[in-house]
C-alpha positions as CSV (number, residue, x, y, z in Angstrom):
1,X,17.6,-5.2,21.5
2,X,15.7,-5.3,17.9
3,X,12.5,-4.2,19.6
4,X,14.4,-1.3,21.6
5,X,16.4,-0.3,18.4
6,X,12.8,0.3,16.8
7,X,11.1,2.0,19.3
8,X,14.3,4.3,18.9
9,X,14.2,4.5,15.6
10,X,10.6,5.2,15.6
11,X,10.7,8.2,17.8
12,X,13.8,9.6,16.2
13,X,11.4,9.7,12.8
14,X,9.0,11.5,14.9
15,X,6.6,9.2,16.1
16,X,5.3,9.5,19.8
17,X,7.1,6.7,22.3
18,X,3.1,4.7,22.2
19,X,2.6,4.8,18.8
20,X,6.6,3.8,18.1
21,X,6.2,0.9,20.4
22,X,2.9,-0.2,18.8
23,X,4.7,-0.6,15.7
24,X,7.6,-2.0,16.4
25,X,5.8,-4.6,18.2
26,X,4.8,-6.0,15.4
27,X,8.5,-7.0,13.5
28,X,7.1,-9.0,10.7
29,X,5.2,-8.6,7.3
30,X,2.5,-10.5,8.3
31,X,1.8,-9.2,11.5
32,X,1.8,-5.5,10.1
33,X,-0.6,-7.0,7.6
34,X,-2.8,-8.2,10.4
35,X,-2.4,-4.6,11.9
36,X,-3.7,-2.8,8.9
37,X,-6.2,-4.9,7.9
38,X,-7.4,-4.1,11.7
39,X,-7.8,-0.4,10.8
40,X,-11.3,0.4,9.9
41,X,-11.6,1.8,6.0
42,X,-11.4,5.7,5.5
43,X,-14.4,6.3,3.6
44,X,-13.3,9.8,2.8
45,X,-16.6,11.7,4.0
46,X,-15.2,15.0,4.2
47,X,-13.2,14.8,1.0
48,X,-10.0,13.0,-0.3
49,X,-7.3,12.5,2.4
50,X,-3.4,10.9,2.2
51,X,-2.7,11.0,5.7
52,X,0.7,10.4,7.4
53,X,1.6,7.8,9.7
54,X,0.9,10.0,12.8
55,X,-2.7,11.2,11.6
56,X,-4.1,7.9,9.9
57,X,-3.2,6.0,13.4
58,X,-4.7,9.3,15.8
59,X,-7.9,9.3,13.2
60,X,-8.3,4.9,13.5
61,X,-9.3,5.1,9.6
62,X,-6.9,4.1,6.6
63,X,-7.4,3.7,2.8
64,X,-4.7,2.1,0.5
65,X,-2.4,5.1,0.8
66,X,-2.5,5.6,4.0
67,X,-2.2,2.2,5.5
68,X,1.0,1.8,2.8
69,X,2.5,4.5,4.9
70,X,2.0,2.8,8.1
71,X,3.4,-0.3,7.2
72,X,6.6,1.0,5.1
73,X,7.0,2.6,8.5
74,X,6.3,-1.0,10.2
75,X,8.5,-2.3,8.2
76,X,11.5,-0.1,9.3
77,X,11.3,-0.2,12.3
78,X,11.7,-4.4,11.6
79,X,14.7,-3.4,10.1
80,X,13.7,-4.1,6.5
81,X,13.6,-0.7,4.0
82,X,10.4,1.2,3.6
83,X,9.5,0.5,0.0
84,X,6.0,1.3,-2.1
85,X,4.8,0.7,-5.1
86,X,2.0,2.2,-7.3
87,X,-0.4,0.2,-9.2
88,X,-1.3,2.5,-11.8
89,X,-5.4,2.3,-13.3
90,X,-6.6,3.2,-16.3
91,X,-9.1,6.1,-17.2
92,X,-11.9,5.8,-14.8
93,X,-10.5,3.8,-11.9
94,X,-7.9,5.1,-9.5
95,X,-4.3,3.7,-8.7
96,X,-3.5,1.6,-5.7
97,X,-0.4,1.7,-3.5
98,X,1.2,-1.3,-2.1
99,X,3.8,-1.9,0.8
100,X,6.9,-3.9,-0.5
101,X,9.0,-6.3,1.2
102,X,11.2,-9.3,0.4
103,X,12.4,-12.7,2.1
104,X,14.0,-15.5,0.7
105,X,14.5,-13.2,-2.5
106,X,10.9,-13.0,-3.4
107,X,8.9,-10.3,-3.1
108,X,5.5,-10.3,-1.4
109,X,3.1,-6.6,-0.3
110,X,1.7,-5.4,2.2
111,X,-1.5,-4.0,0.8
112,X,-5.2,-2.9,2.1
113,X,-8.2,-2.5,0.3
114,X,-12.4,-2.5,1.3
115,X,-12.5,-4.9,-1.5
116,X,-11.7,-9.4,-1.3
117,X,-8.9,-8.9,-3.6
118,X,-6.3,-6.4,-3.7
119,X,-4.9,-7.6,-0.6
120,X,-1.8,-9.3,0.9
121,X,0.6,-10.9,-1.3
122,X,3.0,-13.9,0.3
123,X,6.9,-13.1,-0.9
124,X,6.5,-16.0,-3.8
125,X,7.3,-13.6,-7.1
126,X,10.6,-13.3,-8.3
127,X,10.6,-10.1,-9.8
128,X,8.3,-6.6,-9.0
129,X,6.8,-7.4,-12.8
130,X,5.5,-10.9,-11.5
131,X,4.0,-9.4,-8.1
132,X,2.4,-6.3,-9.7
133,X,0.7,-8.7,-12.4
134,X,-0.8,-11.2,-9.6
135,X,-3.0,-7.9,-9.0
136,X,-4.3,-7.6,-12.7
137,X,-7.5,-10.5,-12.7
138,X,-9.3,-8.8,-10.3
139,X,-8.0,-5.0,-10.8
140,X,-11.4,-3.9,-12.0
141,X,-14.2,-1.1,-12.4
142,X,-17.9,-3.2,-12.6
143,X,-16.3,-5.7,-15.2
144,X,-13.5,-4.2,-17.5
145,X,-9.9,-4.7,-16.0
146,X,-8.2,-1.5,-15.2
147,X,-4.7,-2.1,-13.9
148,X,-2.1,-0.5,-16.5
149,X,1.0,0.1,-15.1
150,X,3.4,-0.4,-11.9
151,X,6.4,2.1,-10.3
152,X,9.7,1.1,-9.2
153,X,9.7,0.5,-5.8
154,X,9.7,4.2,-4.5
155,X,12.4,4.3,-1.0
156,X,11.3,6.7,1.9
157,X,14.0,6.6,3.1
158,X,15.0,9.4,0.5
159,X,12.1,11.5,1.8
160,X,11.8,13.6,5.1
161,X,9.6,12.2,7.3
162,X,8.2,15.2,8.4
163,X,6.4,14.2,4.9
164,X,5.1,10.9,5.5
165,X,5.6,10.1,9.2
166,X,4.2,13.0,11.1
167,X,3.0,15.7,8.4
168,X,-0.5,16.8,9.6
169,X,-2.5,17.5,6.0
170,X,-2.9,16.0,2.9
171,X,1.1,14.3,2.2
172,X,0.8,16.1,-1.4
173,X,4.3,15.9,-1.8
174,X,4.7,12.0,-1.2
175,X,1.5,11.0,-3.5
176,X,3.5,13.3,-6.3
177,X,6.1,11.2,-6.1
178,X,4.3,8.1,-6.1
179,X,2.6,8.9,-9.4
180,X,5.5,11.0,-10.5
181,X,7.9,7.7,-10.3
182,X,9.0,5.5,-12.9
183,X,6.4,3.4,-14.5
184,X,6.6,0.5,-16.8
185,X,3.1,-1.1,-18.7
186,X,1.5,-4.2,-17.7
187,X,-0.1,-5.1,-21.1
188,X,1.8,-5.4,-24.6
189,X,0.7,-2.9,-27.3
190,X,-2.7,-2.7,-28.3
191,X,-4.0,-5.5,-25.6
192,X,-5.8,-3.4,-23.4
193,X,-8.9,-2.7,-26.3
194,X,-8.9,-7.0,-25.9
195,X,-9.6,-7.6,-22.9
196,X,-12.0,-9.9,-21.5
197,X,-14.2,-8.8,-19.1
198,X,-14.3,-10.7,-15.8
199,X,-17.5,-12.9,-15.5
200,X,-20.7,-11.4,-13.1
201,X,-20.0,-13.9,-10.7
202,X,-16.6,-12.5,-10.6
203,X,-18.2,-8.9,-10.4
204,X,-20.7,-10.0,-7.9
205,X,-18.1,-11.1,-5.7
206,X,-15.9,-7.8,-6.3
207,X,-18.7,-5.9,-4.3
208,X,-18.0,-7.5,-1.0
209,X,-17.0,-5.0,1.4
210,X,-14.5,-5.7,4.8
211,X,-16.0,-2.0,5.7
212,X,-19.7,-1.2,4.4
């Protein structure tokens, strides 16, 4: 009955019966981690893209962004809400979305990235402060730490999903409001100038890619 009440739910937010049933398939966090991580990196050849569920799964390519759509959308069709969160970066780096979920009143993310670290995070942290700052050791551009900020968790459920789900450009409207949400600073005043940079073996291994 879950599975069937998902594929519903699924086609009622617009998604074809296939790709509805595809996703609700998969039911839990870690198997729609499994699912994106499957999804060879968007590269961005022809220029920047934030795709929508329905596009990023025709075109087989995702980036942070886009895979964060697929599995909020995942995730409500398990029944859990579609939350996201943005990792903001400082000047010269760019900001990372996660997908959110909780169990056991922890939260853990759903998260892709061409990189070894900005990945999965298990439901362990108590609070959205403790899970954005896990992400801050290896949040980096060459060797100087970068991560600055994190949203509240953004609900689209409050959005259409003719904006996320099936739009068929660029979902300006939905990376707006990621940026455009609440943020609050990972580093106490004056810290960020600080800083240790990470070690070069720690930079070496930062340039391992899933997707050359």
């Amino acid at each position: 009955m879950a599975r069937a009440t998902g594929v519903q739910l699924g086609i009622g937010l617009g998604l074809p019966r296939p790709l509805a049933t595809r996703l609700a398939n998969l039911r839990t966090p870690e198997r729609i981690q499994d699912f994106v991580n499957a999804i060879p990196w968007n590269h961005q050849h022809d220029g920047p893209t934030a795709r929508s569920v329905v596009e990023t799964l025709r075109a087989g390519t995702a980036h942070c962004v886009e895979a964060a759509f697929v599995a909020a959308c995942g995730l409500w069709l398990a029944g859990q809400p579609p939350l996201l969160m943005d990792l903001g970066a400082a000047r010269g780096d760019v900001d990372h979305v996660i997908a959110l979920f909780r169990r056991g009143g922890c939260w853990g993310a759903i998260s892709k990235s061409n990189s070894p670290f900005l990945r999965h995070r298990d439901p362990i942290y108590r609070t959205l402060r403790e899970l954005a700052i896990s992400f801050f050791p290896q949040y980096v551009k060459r060797r100087r730490k970068t991560l600055r900020s994190y949203s509240v968790a953004v609900d689209l459920r409050r959005y259409d999903p003719s904006l996320w789900v099936t739009h068929p450009g660029f979902c300006h409207e939905l990376v707006d409001a990621l940026t455009g949400s609440r943020h609050f600073p990972i580093l106490p005043p004056g810290a960020s100038q600080r800083l240790r940079p990470i070690d070069e073996i720690e930079a070496r291994s930062n340039l391992l890619k899933e997707y050359p």
